[in-house]
VOVEX-856104 format. One record per residue: residue number from 1; residue in one letter; x, y, z of N, C-alpha, C, O in turn. Coordinates in steps of 0.05 Angstrom, whole numbers, plus 5000, padded with zeros to 4 digits. Layout:
! VOVEX-856104
- NUM, A, X, Y, Z, X, Y, Z, X, Y, Z, X, Y, Z .
...
//
This chain:
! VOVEX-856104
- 1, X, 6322, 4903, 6370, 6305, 4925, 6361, 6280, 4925, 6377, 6259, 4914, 6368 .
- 2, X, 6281, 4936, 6401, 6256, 4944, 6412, 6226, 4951, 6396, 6227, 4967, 6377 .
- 3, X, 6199, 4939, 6404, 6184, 4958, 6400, 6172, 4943, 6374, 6148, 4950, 6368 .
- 4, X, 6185, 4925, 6359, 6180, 4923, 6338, 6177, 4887, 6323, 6197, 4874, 6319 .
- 5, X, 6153, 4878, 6317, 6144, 4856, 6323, 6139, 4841, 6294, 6120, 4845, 6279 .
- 6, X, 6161, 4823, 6290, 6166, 4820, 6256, 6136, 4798, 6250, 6126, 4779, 6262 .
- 7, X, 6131, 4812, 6228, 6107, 4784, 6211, 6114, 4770, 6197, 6130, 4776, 6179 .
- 8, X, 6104, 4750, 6199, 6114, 4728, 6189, 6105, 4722, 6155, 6082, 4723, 6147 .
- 9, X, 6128, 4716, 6136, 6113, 4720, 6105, 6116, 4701, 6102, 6135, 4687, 6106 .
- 10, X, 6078, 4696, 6084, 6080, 4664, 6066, 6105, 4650, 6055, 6123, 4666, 6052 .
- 11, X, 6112, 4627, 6049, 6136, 4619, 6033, 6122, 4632, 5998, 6099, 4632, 5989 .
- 12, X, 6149, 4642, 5985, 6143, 4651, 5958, 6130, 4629, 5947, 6108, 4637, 5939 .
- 13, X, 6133, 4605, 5943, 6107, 4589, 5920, 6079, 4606, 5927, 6070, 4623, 5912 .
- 14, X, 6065, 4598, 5955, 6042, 4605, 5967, 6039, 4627, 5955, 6019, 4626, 5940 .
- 15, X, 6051, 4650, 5955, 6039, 4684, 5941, 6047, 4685, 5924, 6053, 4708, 5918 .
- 16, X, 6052, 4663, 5904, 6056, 4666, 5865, 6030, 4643, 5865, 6013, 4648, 5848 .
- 17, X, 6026, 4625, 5878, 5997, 4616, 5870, 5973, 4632, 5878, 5955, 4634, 5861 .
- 18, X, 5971, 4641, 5896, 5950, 4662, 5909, 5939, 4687, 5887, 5917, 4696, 5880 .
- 19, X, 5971, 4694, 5879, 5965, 4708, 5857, 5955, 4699, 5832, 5936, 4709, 5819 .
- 20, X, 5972, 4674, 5825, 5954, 4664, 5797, 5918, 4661, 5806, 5902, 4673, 5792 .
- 21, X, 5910, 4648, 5823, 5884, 4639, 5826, 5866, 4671, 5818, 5848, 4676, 5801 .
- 22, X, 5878, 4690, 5837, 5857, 4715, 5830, 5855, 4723, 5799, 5833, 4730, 5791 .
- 23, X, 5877, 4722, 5782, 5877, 4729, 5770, 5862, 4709, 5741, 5854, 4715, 5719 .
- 24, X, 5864, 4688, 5754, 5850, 4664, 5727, 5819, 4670, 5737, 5799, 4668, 5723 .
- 25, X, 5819, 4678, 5771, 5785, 4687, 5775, 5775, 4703, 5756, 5755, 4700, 5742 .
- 26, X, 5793, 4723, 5756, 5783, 4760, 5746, 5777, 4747, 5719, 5753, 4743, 5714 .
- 27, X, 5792, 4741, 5704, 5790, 4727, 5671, 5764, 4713, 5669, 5745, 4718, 5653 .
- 28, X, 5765, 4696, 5688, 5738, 4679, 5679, 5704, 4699, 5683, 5683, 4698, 5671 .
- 29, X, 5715, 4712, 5703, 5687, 4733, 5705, 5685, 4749, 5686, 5662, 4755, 5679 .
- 30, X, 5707, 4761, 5672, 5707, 4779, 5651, 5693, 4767, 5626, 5675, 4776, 5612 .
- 31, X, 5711, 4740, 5627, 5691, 4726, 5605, 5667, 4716, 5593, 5656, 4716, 5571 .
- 32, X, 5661, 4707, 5624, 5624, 4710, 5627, 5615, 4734, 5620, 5605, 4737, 5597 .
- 33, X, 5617, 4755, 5638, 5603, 4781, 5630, 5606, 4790, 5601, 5586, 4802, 5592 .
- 34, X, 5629, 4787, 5583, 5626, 4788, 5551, 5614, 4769, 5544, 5603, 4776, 5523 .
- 35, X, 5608, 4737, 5553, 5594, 4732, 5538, 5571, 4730, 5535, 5562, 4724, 5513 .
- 36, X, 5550, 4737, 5563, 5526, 4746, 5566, 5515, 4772, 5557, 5493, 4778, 5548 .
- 37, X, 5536, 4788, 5561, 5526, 4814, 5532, 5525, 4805, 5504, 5506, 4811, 5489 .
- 38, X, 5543, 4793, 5496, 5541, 4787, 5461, 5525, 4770, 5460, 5516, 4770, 5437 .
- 39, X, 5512, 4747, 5478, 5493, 4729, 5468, 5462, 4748, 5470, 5443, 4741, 5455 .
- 40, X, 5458, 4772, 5489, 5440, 4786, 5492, 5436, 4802, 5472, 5415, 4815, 5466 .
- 41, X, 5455, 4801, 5460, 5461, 4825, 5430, 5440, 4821, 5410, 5420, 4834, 5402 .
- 42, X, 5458, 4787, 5403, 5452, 4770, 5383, 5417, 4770, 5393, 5403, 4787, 5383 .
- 43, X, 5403, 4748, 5412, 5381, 4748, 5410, 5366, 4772, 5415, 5343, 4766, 5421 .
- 44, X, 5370, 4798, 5415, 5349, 4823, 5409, 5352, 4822, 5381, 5332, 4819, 5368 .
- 45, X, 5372, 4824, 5371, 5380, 4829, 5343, 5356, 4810, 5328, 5339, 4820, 5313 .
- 46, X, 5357, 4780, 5335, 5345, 4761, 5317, 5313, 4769, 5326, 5297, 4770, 5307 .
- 47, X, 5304, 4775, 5352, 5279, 4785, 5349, 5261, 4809, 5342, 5236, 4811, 5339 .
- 48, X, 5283, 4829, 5342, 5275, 4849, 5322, 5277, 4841, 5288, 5260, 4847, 5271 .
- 49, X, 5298, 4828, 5286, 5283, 4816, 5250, 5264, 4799, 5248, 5251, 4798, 5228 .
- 50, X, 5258, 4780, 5274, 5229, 4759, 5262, 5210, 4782, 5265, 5190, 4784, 5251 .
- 51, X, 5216, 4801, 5286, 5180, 4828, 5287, 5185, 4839, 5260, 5165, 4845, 5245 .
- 52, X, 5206, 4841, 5253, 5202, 4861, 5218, 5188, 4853, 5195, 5177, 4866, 5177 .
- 53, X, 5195, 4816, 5202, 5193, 4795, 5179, 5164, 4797, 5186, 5147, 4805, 5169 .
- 54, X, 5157, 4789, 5211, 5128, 4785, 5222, 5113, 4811, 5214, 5094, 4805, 5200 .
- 55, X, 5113, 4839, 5218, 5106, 4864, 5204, 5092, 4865, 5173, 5069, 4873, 5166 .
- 56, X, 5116, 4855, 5155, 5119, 4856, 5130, 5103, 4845, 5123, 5088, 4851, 5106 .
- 57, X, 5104, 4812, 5143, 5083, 4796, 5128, 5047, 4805, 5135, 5028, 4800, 5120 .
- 58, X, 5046, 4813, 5152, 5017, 4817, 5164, 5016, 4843, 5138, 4999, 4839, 5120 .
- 59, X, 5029, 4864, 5138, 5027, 4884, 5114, 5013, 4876, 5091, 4990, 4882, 5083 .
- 60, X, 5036, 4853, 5078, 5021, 4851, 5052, 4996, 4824, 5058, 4977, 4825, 5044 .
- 61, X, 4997, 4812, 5069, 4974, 4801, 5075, 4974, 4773, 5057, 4989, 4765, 5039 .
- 62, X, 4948, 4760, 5069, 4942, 4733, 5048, 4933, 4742, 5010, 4920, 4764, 5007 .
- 63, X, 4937, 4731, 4994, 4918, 4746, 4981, 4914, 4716, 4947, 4921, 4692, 4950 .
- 64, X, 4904, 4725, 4927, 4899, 4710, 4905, 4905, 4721, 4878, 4920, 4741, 4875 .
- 65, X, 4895, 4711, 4859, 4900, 4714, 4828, 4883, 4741, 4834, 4894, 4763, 4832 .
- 66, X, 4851, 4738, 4842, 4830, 4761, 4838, 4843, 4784, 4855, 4834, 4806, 4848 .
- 67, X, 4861, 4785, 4874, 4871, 4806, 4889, 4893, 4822, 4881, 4904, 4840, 4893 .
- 68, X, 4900, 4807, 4852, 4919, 4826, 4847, 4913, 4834, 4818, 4922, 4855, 4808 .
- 69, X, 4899, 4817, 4807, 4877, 4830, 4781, 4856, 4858, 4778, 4849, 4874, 4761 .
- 70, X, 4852, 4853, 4812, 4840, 4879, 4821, 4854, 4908, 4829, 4850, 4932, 4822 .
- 71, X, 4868, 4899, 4841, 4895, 4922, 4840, 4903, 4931, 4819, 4905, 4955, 4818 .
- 72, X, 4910, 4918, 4797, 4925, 4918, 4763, 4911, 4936, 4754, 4919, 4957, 4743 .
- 73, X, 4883, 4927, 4758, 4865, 4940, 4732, 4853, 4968, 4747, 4850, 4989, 4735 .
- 74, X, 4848, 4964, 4774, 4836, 4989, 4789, 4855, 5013, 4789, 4847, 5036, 4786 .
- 75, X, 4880, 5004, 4792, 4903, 5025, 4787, 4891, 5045, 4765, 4879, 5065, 4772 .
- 76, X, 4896, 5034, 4725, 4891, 5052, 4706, 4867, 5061, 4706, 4862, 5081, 4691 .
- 77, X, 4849, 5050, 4720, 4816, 5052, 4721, 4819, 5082, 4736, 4809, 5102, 4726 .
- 78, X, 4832, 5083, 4760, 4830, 5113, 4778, 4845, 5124, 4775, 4848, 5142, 4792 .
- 79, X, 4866, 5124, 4753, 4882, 5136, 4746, 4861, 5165, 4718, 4862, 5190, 4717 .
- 80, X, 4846, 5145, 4699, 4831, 5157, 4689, 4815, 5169, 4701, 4820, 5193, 4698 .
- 81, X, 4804, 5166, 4710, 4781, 5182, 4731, 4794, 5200, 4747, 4780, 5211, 4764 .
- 82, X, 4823, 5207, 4744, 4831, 5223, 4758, 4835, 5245, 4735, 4829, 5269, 4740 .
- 83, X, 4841, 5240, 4718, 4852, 5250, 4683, 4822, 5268, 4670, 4822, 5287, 4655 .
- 84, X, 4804, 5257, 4680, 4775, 5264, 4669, 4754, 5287, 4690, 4737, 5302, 4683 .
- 85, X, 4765, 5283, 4720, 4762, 5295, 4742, 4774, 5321, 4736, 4762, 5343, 4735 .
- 86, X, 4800, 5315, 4732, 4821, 5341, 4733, 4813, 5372, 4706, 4818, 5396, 4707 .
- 87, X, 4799, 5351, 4683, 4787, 5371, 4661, 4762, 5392, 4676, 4757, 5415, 4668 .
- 88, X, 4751, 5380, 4693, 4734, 5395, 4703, 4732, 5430, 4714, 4718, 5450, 4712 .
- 89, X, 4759, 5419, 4727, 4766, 5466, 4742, 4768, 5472, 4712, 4746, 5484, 4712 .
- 90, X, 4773, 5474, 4694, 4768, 5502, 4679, 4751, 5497, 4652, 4750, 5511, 4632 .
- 91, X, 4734, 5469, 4656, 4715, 5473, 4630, 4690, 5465, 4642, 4671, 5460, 4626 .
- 92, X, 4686, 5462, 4669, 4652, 5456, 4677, 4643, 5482, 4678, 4656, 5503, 4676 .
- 93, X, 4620, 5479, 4679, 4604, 5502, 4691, 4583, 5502, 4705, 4568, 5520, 4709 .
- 94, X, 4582, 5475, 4715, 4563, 5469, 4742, 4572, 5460, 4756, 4583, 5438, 4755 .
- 95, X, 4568, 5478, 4779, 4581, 5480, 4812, 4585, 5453, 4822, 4602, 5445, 4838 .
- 96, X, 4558, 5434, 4806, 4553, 5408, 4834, 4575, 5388, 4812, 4582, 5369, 4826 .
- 97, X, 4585, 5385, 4793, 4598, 5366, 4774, 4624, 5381, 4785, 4640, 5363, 4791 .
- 98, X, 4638, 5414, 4790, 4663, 5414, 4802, 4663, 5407, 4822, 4686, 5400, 4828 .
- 99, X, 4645, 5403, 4843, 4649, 5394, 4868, 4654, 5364, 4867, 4674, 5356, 4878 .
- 100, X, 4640, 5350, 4857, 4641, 5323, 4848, 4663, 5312, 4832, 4664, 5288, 4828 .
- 101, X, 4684, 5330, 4820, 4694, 5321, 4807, 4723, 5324, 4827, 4745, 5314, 4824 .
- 102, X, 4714, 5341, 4847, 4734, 5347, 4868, 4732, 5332, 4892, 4747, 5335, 4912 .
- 103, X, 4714, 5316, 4890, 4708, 5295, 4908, 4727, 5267, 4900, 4744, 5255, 4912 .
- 104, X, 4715, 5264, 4875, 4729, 5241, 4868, 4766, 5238, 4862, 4779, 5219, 4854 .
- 105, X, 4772, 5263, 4869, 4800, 5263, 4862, 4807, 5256, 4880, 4820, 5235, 4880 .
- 106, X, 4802, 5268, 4903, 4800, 5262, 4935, 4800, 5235, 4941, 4817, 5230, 4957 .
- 107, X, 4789, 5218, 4934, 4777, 5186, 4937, 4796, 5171, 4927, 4808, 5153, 4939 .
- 108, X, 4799, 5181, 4899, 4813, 5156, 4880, 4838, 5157, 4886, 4849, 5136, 4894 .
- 109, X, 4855, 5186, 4885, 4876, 5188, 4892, 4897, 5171, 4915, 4919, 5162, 4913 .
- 110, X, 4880, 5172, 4936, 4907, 5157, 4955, 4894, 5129, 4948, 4913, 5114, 4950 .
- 111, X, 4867, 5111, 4940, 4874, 5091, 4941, 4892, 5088, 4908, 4891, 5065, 4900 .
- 112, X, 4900, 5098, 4899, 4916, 5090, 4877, 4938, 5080, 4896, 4942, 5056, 4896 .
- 113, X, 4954, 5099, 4914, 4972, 5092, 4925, 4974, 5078, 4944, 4994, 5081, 4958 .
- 114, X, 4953, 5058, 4951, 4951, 5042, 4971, 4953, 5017, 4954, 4967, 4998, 4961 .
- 115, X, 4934, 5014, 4923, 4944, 4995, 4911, 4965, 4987, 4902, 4972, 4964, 4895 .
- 116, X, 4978, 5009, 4902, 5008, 5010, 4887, 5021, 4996, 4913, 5032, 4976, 4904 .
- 117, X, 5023, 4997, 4933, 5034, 4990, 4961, 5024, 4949, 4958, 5038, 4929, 4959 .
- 118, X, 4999, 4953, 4955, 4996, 4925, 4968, 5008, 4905, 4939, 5013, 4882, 4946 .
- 119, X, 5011, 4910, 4918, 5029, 4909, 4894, 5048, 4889, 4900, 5051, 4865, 4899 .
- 120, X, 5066, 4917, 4908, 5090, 4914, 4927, 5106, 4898, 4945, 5128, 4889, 4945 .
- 121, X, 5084, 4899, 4962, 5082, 4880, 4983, 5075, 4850, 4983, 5080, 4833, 4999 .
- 122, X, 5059, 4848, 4953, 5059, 4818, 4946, 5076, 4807, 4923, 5073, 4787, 4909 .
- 123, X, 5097, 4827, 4923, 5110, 4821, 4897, 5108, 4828, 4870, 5126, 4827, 4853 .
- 124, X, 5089, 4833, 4868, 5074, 4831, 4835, 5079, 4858, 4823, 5073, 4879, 4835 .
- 125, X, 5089, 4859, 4803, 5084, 4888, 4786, 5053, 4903, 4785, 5030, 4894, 4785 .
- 126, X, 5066, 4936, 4782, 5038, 4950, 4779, 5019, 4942, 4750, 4994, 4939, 4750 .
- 127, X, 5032, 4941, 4732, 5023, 4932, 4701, 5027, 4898, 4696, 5046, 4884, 4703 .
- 128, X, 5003, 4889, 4683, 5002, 4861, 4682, 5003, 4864, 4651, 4996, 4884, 4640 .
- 129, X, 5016, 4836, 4635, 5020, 4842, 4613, 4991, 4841, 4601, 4972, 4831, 4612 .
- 130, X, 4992, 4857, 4568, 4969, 4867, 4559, 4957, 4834, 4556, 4932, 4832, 4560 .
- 131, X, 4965, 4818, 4551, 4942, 4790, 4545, 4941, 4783, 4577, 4934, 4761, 4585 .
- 132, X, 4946, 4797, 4589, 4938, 4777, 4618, 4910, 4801, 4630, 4895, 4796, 4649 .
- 133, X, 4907, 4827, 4614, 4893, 4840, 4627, 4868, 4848, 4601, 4866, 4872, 4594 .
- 134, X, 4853, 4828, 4591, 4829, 4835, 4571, 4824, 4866, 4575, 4831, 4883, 4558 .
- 135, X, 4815, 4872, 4593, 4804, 4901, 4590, 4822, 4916, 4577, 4811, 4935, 4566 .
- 136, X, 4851, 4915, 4573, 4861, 4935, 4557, 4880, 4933, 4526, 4900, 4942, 4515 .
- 137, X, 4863, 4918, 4523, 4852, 4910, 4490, 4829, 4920, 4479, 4807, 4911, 4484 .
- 138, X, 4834, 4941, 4461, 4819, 4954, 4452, 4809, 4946, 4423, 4824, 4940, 4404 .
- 139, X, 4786, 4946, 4424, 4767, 4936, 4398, 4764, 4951, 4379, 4779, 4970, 4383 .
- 140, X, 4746, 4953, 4348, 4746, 4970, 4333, 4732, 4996, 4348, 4735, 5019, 4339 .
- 141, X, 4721, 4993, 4362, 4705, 5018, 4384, 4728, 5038, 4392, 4728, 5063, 4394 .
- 142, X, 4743, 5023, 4396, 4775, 5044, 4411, 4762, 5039, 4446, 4766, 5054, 4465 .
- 143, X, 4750, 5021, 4446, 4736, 5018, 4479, 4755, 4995, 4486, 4762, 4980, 4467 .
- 144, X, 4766, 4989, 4512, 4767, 4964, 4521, 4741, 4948, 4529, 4718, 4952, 4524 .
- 145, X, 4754, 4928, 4542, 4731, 4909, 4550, 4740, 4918, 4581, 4726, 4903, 4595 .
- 146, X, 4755, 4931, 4597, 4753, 4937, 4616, 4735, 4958, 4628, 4744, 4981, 4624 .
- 147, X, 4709, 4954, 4644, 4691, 4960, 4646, 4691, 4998, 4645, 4705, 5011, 4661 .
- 148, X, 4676, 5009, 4629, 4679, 5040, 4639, 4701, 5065, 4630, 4701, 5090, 4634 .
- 149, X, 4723, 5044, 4615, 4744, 5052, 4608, 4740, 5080, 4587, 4716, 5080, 4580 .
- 150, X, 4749, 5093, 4581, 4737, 5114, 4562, 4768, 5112, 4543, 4791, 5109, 4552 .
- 151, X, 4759, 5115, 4515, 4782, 5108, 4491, 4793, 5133, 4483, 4776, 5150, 4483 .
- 152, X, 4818, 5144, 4474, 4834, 5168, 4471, 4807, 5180, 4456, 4800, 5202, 4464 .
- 153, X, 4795, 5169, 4439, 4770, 5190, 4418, 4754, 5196, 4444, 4745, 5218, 4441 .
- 154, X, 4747, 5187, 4467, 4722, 5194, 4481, 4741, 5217, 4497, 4734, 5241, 4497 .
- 155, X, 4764, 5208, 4510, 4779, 5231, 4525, 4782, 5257, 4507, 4777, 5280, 4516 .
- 156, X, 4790, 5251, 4484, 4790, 5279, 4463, 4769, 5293, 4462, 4770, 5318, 4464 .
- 157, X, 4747, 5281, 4458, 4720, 5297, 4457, 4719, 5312, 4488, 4719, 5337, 4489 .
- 158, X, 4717, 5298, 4507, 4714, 5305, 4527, 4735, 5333, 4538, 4726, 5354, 4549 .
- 159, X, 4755, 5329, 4533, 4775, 5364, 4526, 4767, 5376, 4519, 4760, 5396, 4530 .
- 160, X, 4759, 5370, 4487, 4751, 5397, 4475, 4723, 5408, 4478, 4711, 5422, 4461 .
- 161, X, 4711, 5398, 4505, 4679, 5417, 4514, 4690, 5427, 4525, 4714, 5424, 4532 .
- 162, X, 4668, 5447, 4532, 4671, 5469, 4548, 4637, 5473, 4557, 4619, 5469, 4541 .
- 163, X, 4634, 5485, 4591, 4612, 5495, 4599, 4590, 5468, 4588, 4600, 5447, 4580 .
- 164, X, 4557, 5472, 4589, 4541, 5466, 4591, 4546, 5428, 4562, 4532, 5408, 4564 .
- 165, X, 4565, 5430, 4546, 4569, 5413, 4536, 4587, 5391, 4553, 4583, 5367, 4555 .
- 166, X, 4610, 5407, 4565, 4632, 5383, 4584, 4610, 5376, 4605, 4603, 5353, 4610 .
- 167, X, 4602, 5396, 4616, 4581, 5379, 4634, 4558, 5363, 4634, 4549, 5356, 4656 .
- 168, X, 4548, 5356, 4613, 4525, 5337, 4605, 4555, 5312, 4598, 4550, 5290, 4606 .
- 169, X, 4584, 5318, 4583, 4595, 5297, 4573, 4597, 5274, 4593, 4591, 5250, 4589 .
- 170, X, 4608, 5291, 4621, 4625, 5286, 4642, 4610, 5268, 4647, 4614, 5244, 4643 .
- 171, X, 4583, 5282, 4659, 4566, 5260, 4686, 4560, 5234, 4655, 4554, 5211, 4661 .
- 172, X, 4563, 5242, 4629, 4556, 5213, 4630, 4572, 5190, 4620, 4563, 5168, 4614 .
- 173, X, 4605, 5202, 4618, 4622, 5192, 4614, 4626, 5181, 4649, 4632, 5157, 4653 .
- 174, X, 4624, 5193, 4665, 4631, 5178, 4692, 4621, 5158, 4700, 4630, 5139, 4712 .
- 175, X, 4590, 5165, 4688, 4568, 5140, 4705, 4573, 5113, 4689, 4562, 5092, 4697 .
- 176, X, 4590, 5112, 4665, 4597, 5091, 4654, 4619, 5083, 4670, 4617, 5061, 4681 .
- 177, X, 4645, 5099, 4673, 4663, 5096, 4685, 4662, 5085, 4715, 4678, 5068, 4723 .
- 178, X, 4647, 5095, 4729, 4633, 5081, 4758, 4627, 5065, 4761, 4629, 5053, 4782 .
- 179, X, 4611, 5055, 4730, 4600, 5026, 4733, 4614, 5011, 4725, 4603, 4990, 4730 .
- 180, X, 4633, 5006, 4715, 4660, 4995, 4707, 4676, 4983, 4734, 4680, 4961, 4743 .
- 181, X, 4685, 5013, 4742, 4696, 5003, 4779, 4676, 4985, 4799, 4682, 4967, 4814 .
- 182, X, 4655, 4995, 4793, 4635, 4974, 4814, 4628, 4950, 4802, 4613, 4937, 4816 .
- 183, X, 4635, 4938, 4780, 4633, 4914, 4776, 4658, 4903, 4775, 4656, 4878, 4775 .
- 184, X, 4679, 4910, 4774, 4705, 4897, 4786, 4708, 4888, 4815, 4718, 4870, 4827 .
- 185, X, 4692, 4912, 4822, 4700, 4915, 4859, 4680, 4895, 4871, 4682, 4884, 4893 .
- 186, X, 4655, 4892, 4848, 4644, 4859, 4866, 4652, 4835, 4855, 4640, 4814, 4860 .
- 187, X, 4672, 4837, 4838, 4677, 4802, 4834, 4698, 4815, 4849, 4711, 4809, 4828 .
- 188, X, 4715, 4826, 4864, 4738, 4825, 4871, 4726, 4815, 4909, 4740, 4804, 4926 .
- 189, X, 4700, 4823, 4914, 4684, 4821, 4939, 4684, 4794, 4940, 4691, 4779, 4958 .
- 190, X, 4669, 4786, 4906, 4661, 4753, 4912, 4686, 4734, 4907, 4689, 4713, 4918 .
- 191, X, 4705, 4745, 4889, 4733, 4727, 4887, 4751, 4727, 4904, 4761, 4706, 4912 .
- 192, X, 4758, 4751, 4912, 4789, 4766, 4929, 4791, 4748, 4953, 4773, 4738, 4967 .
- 193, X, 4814, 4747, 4953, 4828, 4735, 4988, 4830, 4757, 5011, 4821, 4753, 5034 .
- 194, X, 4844, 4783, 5002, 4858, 4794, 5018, 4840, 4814, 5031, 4828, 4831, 5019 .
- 195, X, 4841, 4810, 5056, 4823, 4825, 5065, 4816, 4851, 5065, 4792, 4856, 5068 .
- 196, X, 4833, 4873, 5061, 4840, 4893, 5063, 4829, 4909, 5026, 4819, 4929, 5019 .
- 197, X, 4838, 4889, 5015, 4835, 4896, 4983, 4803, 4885, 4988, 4793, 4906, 4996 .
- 198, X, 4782, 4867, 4989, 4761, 4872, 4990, 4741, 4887, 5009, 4717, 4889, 5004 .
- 199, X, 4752, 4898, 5027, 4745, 4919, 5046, 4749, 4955, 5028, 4734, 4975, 5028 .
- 200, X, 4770, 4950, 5017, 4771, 4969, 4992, 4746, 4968, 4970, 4732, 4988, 4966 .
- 201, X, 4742, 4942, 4955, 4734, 4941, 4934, 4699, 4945, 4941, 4681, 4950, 4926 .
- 202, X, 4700, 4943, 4972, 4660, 4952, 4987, 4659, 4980, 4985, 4639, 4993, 4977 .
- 203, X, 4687, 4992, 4993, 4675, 5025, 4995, 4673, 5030, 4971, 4657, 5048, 4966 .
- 204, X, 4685, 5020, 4952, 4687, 5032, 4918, 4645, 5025, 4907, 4629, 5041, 4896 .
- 205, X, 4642, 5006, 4913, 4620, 4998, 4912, 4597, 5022, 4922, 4582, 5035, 4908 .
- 206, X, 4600, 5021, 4948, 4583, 5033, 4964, 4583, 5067, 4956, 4562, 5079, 4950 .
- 207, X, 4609, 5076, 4958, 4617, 5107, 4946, 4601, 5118, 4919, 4588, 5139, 4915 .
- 208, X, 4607, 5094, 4900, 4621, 5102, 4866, 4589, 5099, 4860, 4583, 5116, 4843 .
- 209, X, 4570, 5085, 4868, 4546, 5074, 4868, 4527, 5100, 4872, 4515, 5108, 4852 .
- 210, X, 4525, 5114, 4896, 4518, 5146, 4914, 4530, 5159, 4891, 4513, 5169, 4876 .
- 211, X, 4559, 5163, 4881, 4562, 5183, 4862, 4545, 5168, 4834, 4534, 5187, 4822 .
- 212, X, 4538, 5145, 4822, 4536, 5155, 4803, 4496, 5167, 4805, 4484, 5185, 4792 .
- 213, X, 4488, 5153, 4820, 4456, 5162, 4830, 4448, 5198, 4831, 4427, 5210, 4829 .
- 214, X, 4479, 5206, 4835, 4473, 5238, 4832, 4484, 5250, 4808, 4473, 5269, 4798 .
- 215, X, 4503, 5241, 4799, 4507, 5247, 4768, 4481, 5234, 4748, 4478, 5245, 4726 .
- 216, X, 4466, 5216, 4753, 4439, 5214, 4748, 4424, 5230, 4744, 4410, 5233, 4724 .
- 217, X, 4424, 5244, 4767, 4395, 5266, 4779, 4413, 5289, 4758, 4406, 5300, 4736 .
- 218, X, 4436, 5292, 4772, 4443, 5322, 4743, 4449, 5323, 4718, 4450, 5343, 4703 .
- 219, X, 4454, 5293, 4712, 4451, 5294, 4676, 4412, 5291, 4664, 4404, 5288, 4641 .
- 220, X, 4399, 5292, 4683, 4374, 5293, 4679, 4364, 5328, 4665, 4351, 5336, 4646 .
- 221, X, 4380, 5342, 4687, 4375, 5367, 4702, 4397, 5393, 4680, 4397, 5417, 4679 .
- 222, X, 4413, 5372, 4664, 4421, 5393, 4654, 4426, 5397, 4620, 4434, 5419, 4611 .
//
């Protein structure tokens, strides 16, 4: 056969081993490459839960007995003051007590829900039971001993004014009520751990203090 120049082929063992080797190669690389993805998996996975764990914890923060006594009681404290605020649109009749009373809704309102959060975040229920919280034990007065508190007889009265009477009630049902919150909010300054809750309990101070100095001047005035 002219022209035509035979090649010479491995013996068959040689190209059935040749072949096994590539193919136990390909396996072992495949293997690696799965297992450097799933171990890459796993450690994103575990460090996105220590940042969540780490998150949560910086959230709720360090805190004490006084930091969550303060929260407990400040809750129903601005909860009223929100209840006593709200009588105001349709029975004041001085412009500077609706504005003020529209101020304070403003104020109290979201930190209600910021205490409600840091609560939360430390575990603790919004309501502490009634012997763990004196102030809301009420005396033959129908008053607590929680500072400022106003008793269903003082809220009743306070409904049923209207005009130049709700507004003499108000400013002087508040300036009690103010001073109630501001003396919680400095033992919570001089007791509290958590930073964030005594950084709270300054503005309540500093705020509630300015409001009651002008409900001052207009329960003088009216």
């Amino acid at each position: 056969m002219t022209g035509f120049t035979r090649v010479p082929r491995r013996p068959l063992h040689r190209r059935l081993a040749l072949v096994g080797a590539v193919a136990a190669g390909g396996l072992l690389l495949a293997g690696c490459g799965g297992s450097d993805g799933m171990e890459g998996t796993d450690h994103t996975s575990a460090k996105e839960s220590a940042a969540s764990e780490a998150t949560a914890s910086s959230a709720a923060g360090a805190f004490n007995d006084a930091d969550v006594s303060f929260a407990q009681m400040m809750i129903p404290h601005h909860e009223q003051a929100l209840e006593m605020a709200g009588l105001a649109d349709d029975r004041a009749s001085n412009a500077r007590i609706k504005s003020l009373a529209g101020q304070i809704e403003k104020a109290q309102d979201p930190e209600i829900v910021t205490l409600k959060s840091w609560l939360k975040g430390w575990g603790k229920p919004e309501k502490a039971p009634s012997d763990e919280m004196p102030g809301m034990r009420h005396g033959a007065s129908g008053k607590g001993d929680m500072g400022g508190m106003m008793s269903e007889e003082d809220m009743r009265k306070l409904e049923a004014a209207k005009g130049p009477a709700f507004d003499r009630a108000f400013a002087s049902m508040m300036i009690d009520h103010h001073k109630g919150a501001i003396a919680m909010a400095k033992d919570e300054k001089k007791n509290g751990r958590n930073a964030k809750a005594k950084e709270l309990a300054d503005d309540v101070v500093k705020n509630q203090s300015t409001e009651v100095a002008t409900l001052r001047t207009l329960l003088d005035r009216l």
